[in-house]
C-alpha positions as CSV (number, residue, x, y, z in Angstrom):
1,X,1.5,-29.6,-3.8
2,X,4.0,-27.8,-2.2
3,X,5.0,-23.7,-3.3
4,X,8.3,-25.0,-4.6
5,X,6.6,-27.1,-6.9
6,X,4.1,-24.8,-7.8
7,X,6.8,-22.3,-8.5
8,X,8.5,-25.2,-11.1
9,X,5.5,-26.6,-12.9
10,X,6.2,-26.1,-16.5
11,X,2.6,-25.3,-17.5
12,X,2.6,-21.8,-15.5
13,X,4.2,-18.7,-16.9
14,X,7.7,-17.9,-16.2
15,X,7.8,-16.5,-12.4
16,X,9.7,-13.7,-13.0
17,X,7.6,-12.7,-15.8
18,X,4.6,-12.9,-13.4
19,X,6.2,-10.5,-11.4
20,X,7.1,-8.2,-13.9
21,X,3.4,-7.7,-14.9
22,X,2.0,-7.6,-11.5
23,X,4.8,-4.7,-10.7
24,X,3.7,-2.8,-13.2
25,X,-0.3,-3.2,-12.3
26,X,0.8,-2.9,-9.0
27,X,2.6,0.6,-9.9
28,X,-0.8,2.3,-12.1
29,X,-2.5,0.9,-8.7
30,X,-0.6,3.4,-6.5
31,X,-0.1,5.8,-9.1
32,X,-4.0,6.4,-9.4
33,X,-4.0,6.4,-5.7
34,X,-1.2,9.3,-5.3
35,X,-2.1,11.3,-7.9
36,X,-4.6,13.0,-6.1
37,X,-1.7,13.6,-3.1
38,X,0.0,15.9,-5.4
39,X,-2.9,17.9,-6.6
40,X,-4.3,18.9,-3.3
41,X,-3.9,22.7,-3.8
42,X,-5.5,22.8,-7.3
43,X,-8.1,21.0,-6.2
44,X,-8.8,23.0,-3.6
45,X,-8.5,26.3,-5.0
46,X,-11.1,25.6,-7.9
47,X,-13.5,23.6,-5.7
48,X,-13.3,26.0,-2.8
49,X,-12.8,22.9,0.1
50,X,-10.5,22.8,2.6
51,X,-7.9,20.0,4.2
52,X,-10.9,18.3,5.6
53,X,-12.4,17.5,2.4
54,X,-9.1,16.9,0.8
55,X,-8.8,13.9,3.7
56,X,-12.2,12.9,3.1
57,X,-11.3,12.2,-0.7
58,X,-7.9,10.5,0.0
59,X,-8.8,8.4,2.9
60,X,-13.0,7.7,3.4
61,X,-13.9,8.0,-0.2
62,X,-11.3,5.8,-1.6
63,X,-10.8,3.7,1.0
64,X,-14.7,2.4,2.8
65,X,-15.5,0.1,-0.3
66,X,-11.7,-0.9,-0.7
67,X,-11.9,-2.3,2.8
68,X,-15.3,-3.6,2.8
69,X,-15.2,-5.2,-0.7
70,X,-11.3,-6.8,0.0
71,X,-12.8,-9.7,2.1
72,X,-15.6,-10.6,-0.6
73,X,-12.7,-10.7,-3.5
74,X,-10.0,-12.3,-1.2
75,X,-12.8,-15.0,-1.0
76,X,-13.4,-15.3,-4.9
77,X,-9.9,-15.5,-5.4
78,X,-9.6,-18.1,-2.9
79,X,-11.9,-20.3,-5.6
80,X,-11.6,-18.9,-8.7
81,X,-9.0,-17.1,-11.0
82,X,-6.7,-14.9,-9.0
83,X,-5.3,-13.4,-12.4
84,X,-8.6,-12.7,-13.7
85,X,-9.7,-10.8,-11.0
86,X,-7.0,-8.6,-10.7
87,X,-7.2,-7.8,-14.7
88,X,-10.7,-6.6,-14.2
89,X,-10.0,-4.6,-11.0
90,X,-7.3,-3.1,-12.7
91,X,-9.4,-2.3,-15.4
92,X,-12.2,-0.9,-13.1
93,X,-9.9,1.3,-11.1
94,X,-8.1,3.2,-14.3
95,X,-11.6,4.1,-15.8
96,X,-12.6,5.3,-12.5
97,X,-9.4,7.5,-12.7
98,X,-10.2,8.7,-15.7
99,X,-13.5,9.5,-14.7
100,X,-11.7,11.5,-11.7
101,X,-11.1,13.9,-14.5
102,X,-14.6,14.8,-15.7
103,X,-15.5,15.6,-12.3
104,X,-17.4,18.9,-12.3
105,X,-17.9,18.9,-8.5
106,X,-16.8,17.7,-5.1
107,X,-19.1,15.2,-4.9
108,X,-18.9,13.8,-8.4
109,X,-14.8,13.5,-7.9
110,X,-15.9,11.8,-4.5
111,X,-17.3,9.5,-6.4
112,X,-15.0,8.9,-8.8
113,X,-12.7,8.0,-6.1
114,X,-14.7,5.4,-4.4
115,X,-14.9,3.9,-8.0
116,X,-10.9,3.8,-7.8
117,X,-11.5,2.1,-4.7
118,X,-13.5,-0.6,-5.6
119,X,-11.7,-1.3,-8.4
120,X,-8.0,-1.5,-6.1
121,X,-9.8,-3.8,-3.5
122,X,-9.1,-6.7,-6.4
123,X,-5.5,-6.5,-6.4
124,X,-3.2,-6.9,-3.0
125,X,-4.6,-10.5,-1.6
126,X,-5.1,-12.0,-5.2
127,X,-1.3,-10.9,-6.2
128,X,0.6,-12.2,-3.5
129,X,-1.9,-15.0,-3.1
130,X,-0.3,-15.8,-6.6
131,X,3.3,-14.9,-5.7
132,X,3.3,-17.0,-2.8
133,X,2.4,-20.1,-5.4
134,X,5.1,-19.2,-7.9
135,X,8.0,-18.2,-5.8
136,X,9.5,-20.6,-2.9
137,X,9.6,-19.6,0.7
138,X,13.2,-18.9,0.8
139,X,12.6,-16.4,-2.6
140,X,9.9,-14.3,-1.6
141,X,11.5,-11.7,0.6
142,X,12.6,-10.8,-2.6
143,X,9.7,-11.1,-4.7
144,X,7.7,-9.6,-2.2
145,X,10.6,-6.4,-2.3
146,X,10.3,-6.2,-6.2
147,X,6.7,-5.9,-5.9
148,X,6.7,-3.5,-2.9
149,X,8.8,-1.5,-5.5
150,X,5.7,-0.3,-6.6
151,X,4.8,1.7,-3.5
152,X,7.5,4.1,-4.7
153,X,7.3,4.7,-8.5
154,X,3.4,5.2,-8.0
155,X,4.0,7.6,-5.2
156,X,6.9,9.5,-7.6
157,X,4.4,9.2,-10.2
158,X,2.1,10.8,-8.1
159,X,4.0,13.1,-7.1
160,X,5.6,14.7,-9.9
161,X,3.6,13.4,-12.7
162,X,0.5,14.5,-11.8
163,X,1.4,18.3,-11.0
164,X,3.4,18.5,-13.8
165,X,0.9,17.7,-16.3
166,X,-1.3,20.2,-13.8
167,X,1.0,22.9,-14.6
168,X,0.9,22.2,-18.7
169,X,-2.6,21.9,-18.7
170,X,-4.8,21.5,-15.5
171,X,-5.8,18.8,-12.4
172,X,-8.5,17.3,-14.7
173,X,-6.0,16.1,-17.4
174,X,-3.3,14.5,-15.2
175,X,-6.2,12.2,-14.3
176,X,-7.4,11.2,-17.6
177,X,-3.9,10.9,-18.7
178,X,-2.8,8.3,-15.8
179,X,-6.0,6.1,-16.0
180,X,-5.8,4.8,-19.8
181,X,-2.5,2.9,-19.4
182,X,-4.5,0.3,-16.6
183,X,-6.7,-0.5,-19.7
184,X,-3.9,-1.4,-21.9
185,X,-2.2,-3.2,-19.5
186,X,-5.4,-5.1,-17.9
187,X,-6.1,-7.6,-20.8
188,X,-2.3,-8.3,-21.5
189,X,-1.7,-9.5,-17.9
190,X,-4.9,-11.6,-18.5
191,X,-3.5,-13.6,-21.9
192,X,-0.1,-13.5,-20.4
193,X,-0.4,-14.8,-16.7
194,X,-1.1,-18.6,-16.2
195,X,-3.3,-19.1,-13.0
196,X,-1.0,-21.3,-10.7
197,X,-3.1,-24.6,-9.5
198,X,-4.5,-25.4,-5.9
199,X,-5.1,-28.4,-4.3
200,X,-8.4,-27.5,-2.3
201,X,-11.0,-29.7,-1.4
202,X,-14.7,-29.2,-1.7
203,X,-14.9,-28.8,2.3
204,X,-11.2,-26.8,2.6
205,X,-12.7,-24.3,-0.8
206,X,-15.9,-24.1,1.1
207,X,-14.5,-23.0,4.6
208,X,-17.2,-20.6,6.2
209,X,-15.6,-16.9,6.9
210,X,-17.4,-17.0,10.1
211,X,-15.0,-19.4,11.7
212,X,-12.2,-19.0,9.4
213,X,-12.5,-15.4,11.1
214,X,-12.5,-16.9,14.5
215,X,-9.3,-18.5,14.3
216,X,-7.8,-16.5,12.9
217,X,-8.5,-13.4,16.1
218,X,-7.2,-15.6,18.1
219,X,-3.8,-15.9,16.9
220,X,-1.6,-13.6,18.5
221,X,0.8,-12.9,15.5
222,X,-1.6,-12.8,12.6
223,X,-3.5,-10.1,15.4
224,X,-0.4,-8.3,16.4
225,X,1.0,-8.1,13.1
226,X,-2.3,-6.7,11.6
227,X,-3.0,-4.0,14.1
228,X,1.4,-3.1,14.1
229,X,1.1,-2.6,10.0
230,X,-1.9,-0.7,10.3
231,X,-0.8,1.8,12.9
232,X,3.0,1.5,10.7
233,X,1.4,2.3,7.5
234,X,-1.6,5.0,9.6
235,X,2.0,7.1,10.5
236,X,3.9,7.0,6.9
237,X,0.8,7.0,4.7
238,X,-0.4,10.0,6.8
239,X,3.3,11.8,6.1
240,X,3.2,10.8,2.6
241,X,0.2,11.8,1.4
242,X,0.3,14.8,3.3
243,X,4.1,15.2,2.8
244,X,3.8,17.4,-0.6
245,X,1.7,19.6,0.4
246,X,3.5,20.3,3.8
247,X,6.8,21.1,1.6
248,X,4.8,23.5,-0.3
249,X,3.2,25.3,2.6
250,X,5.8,25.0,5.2
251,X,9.0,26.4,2.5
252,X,7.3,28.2,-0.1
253,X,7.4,26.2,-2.9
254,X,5.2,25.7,-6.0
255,X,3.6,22.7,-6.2
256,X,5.1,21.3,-9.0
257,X,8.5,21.7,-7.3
258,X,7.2,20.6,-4.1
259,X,6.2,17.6,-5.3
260,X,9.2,15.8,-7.8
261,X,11.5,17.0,-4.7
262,X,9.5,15.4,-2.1
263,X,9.4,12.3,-4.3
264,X,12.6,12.4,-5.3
265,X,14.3,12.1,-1.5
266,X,11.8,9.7,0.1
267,X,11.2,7.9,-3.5
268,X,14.2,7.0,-4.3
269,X,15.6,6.2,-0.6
270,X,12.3,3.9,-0.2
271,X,13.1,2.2,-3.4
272,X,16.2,1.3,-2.2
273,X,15.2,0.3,1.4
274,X,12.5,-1.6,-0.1
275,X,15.2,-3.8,-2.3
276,X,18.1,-3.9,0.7
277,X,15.3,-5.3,3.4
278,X,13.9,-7.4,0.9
279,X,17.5,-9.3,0.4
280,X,18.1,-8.9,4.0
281,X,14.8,-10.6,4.6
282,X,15.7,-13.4,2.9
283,X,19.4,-14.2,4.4
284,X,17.8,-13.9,7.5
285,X,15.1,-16.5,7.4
286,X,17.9,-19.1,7.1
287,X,18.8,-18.7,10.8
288,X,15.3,-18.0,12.5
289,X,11.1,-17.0,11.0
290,X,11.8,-14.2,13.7
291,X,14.3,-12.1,12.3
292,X,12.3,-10.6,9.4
293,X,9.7,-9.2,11.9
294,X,12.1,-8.1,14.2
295,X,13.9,-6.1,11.4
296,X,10.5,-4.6,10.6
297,X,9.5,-3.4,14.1
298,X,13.1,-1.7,14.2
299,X,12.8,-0.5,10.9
300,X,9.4,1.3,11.9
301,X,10.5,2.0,14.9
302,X,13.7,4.2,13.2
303,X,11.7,5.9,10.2
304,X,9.1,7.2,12.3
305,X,11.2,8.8,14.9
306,X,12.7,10.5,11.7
307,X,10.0,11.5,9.8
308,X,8.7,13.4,12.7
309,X,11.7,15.3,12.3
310,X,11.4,15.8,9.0
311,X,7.8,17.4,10.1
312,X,9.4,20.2,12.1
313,X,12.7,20.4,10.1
314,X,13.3,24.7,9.9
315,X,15.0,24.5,6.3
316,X,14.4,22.6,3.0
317,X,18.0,21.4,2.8
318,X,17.7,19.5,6.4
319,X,14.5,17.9,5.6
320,X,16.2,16.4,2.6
321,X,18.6,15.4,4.0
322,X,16.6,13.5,7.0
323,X,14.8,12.3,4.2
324,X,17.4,10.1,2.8
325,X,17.5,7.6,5.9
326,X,13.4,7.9,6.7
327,X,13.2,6.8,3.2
328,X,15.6,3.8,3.3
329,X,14.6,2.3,6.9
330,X,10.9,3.0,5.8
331,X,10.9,1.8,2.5
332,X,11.1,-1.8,3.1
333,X,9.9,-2.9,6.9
334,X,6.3,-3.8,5.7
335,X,8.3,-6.6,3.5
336,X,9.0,-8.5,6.7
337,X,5.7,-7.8,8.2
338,X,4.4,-9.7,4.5
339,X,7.1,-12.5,4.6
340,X,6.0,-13.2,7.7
341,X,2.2,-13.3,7.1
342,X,2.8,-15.5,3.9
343,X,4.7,-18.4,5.9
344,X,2.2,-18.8,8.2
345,X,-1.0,-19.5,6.6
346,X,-1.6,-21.7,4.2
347,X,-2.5,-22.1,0.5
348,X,-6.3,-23.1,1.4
349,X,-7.3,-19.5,2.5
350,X,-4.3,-17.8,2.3
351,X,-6.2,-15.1,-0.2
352,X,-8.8,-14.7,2.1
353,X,-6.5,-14.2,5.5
354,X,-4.6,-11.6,3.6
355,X,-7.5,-9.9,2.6
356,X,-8.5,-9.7,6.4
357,X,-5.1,-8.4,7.2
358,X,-5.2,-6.0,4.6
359,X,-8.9,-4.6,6.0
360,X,-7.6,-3.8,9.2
361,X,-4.6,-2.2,7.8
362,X,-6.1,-0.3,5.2
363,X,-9.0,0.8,7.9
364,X,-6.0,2.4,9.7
365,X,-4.1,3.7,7.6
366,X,-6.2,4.6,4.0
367,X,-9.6,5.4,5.8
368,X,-8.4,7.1,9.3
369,X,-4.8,8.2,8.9
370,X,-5.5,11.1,5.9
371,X,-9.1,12.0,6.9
372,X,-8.1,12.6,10.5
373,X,-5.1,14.2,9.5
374,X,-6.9,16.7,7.0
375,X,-9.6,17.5,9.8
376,X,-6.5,18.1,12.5
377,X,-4.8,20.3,9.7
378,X,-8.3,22.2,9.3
379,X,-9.2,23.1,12.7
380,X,-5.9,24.0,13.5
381,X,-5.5,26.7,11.4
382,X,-5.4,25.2,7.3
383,X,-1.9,26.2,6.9
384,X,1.4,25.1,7.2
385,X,1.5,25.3,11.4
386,X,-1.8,23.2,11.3
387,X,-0.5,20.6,9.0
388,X,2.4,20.5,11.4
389,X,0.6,20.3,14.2
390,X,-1.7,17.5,13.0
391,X,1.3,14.9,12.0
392,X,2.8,15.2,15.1
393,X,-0.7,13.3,16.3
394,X,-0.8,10.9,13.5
395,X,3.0,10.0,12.8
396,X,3.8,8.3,16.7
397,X,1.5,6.1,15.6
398,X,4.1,3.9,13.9
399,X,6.0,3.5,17.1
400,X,3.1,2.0,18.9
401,X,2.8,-0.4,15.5
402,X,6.5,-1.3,15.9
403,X,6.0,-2.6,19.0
404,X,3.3,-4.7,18.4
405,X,4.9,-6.2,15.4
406,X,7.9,-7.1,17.7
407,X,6.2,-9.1,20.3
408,X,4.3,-10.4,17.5
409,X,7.9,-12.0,16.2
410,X,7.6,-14.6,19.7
411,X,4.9,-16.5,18.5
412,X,5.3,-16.6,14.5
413,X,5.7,-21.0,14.4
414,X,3.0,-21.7,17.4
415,X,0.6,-19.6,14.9
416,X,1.5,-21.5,11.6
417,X,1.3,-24.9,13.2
418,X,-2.3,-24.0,14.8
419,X,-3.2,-22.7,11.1
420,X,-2.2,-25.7,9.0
């Protein structure tokens, strides 16, 4: 059964409806996973830890089980109920946030977080697995935007929600207050969202990981692609969780100004790229597969020459101001990474590919990118200089990831016909 079909079977849920719910899961999912970004200093002036520990909690401690346990769920998903799965993930990870609020020391919020963690691994190859059955080729540029959407209003949740519920009452709350919505919202995905059919054999459902992970190394584009998004998302997820706390150091702000204004300029530009490259992605697949990769790898390419400059910008007013374009050439050049991915693997493992592709970026980017960059900040000083110092490692990263995911662009069709 083809993915236009899928997409207009009567018996599943309306698409855009779909959508809508896994947006919103999709947003609690980074907002739990931001909220700590925006709380660094509290944190660290009532548990007495520096920037190394900071990047041990929002990178390691979230991020080890996330990547190990993503391959493990891709694989369930790829045989049981995709929507299922990500209702009890979602339910796992906003307990675990709430938990995140208890915490009485560093180790017990450590904890916490790897709870978070786990319970996030259930969501990003189940959800576009299921996207990629309701929405057409030709549609999911789009779809893929909307939900990339989420990116930004959990990082502006983050941001600004969690410090200023900090400032009313204290870290601990703004944690407890986040998690409880992912428990509301868990079991009314689950009665709402129709589980879209497959047509996998006993052998195809059975396919060993072992080989299925063979093949799939020795693609070129599926290889390129996954080590370019990494090292991509290892340079802006290093800025971004990092980003808050560098405004308050580096210009003297509190942090519950530092944090809505650092949201609002890269939130609300990335929202916007994320929508424009998503509609862009799709005109663009009409002519040539190519073109949304090779947007991407320019995209990159652009945002992370800027955000570098945003790094060492002198004044407040010219880092928001290089802000606004970071935010809308990075906001949406993963989509095309995504789109890509999606078209060429099929429906049989297409959960379980992802899910490999997601390890490797999230490896990069959740479990390297903030730990190192917290340890760089540390030994160079803890302050505002060190911080500095320590992006200007991490954030060229993404230019080395833009290449790769332009070369990966020549081999995009040889790869989904030796997949199929």
């Amino acid at each position: 059964m083809s993915d236009t079909v899928l997409a207009q079977d009567k018996k599943l849920s309306n698409a855009w409806l779909v959508l809508f719910l896994l947006l919103i899961i999709y947003i609690l999912n980074y907002l739990d996973r931001y909220l700590i970004a925006g709380l660094v200093d509290p944190i660290k002036g009532e548990l007495q830890v520096g920037d190394g520990f900071m990047g041990l909690l929002m990178g390691p401690a979230f991020a080890l089980l996330y990547t190990s346990l993503a391959i493990p769920i891709a694989r369930l998903a790829d045989r049981r109920s995709r929507v299922a799965i990500i209702c009890i993930g979602c339910f796992i990870w906003s307990m675990f946030t709430v938990l995140s609020g208890y915490a009485q020391t560093t180790w017990q919020l450590a904890a916490a977080r790897v709870g978070v963690g786990i319970g996030e691994a259930a969501f990003v190859a189940p959800a576009y697995s299921i996207l990629a059955a309701y929405f057409a080729p030709s549609r999911r540029g789009i779809a893929f935007a909307i939900l990339g959407l989420a990116v930004y209003f959990g990082q502006i949740g983050g941001y600004a929600l969690g410090p200023a519920i900090a400032a009313e009452h204290d870290w601990r709350m703004a944690f407890k207050m986040v998690g409880v919505p992912g428990m509301i919202v868990a079991p009314l995905a689950w009665l709402i969202i129709r589980e879209p059919h497959r047509e996998i054999t006993p052998s195809t459902n059975e396919t060993p990981l072992g080989p299925l992970f063979s093949l799939l190394i020795r693609r070129p584009c599926y290889m390129l692609m996954a080590f370019g998004m990494g090292l991509g998302a290892m340079s802006g997820l290093g800025f971004g969780l990092w980003g808050p706390t560098l405004f308050s150091r580096a210009y003297d702000l509190p942090v519950e100004q530092a944090g809505p204004i650092f949201a609002l300029y890269f939130g609300m530009a990335g929202l916007a790229g994320m929508l424009i490259f998503g509609a862009v992605a799709d005109k663009t697949t009409k002519t040539s597969m190519k073109r949304p990769a090779q947007l991407a790898a320019l995209a990159l390419l652009a945002a992370s020459t800027l955000i570098l400059a945003v790094t060492w910008s002198p004044s407040i007013d010219l880092a928001k101001m290089l802000a606004v374009p970071s935010g809308l050439l990075g906001g949406g050049w993963s989509i095309g990474v995504l789109a890509t991915l999606q078209y060429i693997l099929p429906d049989r493992f297409r959960a379980t590919a992802t899910s490999i592709f997601v390890m490797v970026m999230t490896f990069l980017s959740f479990v390297i990118g903030p730990w190192v960059t917290g340890a760089l900040s540390q030994s160079f000083g803890d302050d505002a200089g060190g911080l500095r110092l320590a992006l200007s490692i991490i954030i060229p990263t993404g230019i080395v990831g833009a290449i790769m995911i332009w070369v990966a662009a020549r081999f995009i069709e040889s790869d989904k016909k030796a997949l199929e």
